[in-house]
Each structure stands twice: as C-alpha cells, then as structure tokens.
N, CA, C and O of each residue as an XYZ file, in Angstrom:
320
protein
N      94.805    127.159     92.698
C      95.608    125.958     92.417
C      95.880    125.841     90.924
O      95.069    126.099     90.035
N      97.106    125.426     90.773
C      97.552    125.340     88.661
C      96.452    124.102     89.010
O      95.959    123.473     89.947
N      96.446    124.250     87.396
C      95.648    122.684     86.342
C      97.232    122.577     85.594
O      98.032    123.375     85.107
N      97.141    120.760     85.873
C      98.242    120.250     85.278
C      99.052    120.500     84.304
O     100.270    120.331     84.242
N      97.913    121.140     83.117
C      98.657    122.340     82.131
C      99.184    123.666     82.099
O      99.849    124.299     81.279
N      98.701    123.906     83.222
C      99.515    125.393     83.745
C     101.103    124.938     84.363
O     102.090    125.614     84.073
N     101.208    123.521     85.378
C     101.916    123.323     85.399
C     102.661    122.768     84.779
O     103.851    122.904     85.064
N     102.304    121.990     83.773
C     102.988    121.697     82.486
C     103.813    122.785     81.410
O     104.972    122.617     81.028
N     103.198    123.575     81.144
C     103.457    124.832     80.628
C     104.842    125.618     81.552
O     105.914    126.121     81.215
N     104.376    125.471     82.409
C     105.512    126.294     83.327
C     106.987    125.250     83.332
O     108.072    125.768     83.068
N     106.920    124.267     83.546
C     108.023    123.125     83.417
C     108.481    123.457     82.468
O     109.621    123.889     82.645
N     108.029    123.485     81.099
C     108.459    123.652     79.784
C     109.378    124.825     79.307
O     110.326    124.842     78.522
N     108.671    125.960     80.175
C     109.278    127.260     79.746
C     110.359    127.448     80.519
O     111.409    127.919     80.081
N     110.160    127.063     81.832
C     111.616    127.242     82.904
C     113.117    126.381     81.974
O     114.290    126.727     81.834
N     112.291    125.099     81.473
C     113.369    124.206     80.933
C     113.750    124.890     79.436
O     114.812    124.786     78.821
N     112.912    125.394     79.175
C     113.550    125.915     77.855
C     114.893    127.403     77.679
O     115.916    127.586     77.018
N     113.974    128.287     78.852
C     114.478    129.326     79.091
C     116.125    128.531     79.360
O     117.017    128.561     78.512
N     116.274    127.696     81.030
C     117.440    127.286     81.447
C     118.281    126.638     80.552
O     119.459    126.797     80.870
N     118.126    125.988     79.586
C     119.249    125.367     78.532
C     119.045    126.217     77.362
O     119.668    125.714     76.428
N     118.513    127.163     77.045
C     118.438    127.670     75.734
C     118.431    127.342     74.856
O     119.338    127.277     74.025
N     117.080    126.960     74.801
C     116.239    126.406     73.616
C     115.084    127.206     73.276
O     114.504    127.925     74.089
N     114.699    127.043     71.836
C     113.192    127.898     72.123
C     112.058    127.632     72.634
O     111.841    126.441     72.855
N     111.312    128.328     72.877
C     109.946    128.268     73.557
C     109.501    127.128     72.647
O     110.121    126.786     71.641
N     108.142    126.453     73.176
C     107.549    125.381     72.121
C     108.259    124.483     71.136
O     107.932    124.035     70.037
N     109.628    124.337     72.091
C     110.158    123.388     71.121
C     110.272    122.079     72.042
O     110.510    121.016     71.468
N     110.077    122.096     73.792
C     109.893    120.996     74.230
C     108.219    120.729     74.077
O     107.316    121.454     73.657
N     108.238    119.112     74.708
C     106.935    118.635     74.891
C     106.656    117.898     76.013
O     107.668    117.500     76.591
N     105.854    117.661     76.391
C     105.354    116.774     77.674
C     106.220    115.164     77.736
O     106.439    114.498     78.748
N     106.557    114.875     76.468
C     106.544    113.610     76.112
C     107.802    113.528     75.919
O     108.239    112.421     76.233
N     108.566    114.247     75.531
C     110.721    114.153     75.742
C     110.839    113.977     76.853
O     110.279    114.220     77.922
N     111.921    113.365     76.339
C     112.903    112.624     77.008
C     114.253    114.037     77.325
O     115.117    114.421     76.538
N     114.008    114.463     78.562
C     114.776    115.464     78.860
C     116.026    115.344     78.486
O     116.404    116.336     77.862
N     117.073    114.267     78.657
C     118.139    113.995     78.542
C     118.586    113.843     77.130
O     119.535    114.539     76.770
N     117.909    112.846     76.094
C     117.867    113.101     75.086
C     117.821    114.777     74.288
O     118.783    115.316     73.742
N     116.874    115.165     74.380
C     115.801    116.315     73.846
C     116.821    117.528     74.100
O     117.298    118.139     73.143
N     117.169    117.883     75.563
C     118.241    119.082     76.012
C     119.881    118.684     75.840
O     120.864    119.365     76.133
N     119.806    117.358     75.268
C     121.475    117.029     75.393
C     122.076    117.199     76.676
O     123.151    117.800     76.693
N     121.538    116.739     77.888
C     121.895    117.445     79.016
C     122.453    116.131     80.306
O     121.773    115.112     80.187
N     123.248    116.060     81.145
C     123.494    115.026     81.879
C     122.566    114.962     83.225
O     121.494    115.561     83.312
N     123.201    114.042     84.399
C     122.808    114.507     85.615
C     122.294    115.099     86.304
O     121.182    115.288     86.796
N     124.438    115.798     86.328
C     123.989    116.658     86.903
C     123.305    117.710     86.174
O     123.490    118.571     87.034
N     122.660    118.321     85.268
C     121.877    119.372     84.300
C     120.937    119.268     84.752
O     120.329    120.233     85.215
N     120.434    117.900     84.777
C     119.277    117.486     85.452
C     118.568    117.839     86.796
O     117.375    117.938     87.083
N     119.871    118.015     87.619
C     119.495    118.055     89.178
C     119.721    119.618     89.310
O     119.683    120.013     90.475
N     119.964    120.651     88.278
C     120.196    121.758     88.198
C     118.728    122.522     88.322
O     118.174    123.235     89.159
N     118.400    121.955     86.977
C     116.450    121.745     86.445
C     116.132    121.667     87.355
O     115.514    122.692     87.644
N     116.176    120.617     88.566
C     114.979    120.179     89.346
C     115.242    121.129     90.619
O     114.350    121.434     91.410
N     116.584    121.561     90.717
C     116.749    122.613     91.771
C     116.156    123.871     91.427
O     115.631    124.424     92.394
N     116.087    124.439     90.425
C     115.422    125.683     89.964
C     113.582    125.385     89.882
O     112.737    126.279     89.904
N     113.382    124.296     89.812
C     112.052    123.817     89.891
C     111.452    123.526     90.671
O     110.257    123.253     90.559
N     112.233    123.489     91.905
C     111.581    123.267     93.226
C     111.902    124.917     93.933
O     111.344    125.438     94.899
N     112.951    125.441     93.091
C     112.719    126.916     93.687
C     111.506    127.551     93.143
O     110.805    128.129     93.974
N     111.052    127.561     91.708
C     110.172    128.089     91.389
C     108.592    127.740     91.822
O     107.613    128.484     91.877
N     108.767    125.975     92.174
C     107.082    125.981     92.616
C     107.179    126.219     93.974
O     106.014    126.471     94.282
N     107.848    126.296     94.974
C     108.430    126.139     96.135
C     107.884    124.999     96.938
O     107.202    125.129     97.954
N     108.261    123.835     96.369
C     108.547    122.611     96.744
C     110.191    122.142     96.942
O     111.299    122.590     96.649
N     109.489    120.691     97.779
C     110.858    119.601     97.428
C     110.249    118.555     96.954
O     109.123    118.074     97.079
N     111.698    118.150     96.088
C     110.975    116.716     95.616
C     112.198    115.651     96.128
O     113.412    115.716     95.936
N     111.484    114.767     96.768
C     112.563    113.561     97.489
C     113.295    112.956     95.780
O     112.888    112.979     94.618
N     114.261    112.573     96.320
C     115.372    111.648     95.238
C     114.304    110.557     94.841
O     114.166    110.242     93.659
N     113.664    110.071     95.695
C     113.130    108.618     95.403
C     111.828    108.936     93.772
O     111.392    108.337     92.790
N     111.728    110.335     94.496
C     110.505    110.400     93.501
C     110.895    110.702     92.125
O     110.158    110.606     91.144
N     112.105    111.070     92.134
C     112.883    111.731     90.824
C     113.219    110.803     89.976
O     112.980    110.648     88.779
N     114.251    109.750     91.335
C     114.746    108.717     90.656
C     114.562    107.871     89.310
O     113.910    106.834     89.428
N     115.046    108.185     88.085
C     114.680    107.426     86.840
C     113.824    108.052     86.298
O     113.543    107.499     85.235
N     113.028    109.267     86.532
C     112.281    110.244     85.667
C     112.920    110.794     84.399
O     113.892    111.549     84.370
N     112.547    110.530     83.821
C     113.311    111.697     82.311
C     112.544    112.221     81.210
O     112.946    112.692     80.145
N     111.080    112.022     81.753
C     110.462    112.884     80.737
C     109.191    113.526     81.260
O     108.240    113.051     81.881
N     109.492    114.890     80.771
C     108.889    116.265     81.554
C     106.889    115.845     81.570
O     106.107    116.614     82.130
N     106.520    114.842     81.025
C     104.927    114.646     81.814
C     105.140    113.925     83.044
O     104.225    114.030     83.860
N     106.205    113.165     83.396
C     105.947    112.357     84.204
C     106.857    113.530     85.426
O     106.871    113.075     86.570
N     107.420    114.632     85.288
C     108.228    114.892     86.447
C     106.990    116.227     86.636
O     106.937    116.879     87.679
N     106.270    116.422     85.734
C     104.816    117.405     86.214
C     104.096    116.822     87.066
O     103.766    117.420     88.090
N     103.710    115.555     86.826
C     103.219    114.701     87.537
C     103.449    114.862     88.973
O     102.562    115.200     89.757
N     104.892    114.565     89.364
C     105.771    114.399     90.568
C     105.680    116.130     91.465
O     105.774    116.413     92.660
N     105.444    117.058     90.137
C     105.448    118.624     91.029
C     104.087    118.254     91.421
O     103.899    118.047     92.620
N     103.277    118.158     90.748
C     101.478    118.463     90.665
C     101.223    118.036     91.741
O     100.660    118.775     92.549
N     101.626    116.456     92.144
C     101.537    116.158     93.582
C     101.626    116.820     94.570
O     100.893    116.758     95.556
N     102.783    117.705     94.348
C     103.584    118.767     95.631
C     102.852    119.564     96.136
O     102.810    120.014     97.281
N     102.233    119.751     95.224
C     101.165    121.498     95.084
C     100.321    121.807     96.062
O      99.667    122.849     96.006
C-alpha cells in the first residue's frame, strides 16, 4: 500500500510532467489552478490521467471544489 507521501509524490510528478513544469516546483499546498495556469477543463484532464494512473475513480462530488493537490491526495488515498 503507498504512504500518503508516495502518493503525494506521485500526484506531483504526473502533474508536473502533464503541464510542463519542472519537477519540485509543485507542492502539496498549490492551488492547482493558480500554480499550473490551468482551467477546468485541464483540470478534469489531470484527474483523468490520475485515475488512470492509480486505477481508480473519483466521483464528481468528491472533486467538486478541490484545487489544491494535498487535499485531491487525500481524495486518491481514500481510493486505494
């Protein structure tokens, strides 16, 4: 089973890799939308590649109003 920082770590790098940014330049604590300059839909792009990679789903409800990557680890970690 990940520890929250493995899955933390992994959020980070998928999101960095997918908008091209560098490694260690996000944090637990951005504000995705802010931080990636990114909309929506960018958003629902992220969370589609993120539920491919942990191989989860995550319901809308749980997403709903999330925008910063500790609290949507949170929402995978549950999944797990």
């Amino acid at each position: 089973m990940r520890t929250m920082e493995q899955t933390t770590q992994e959020v980070l790098d998928l999101a960095a890799k997918h908008f091209q940014v560098a490694q260690g330049s996000l944090a637990p604590d951005d504000d995705f939308f802010k931080k990636l300059g990114i909309n929506s839909l960018q958003a629902l792009e992220l969370l589609s590649r993120l539920e491919n990679h942990f191989g989860i789903e995550l319901p809308d409800y749980e997403v709903q109003g999330v925008s910063d990557f500790r609290t949507l680890v949170s929402r995978i970690q549950s999944r797990l």
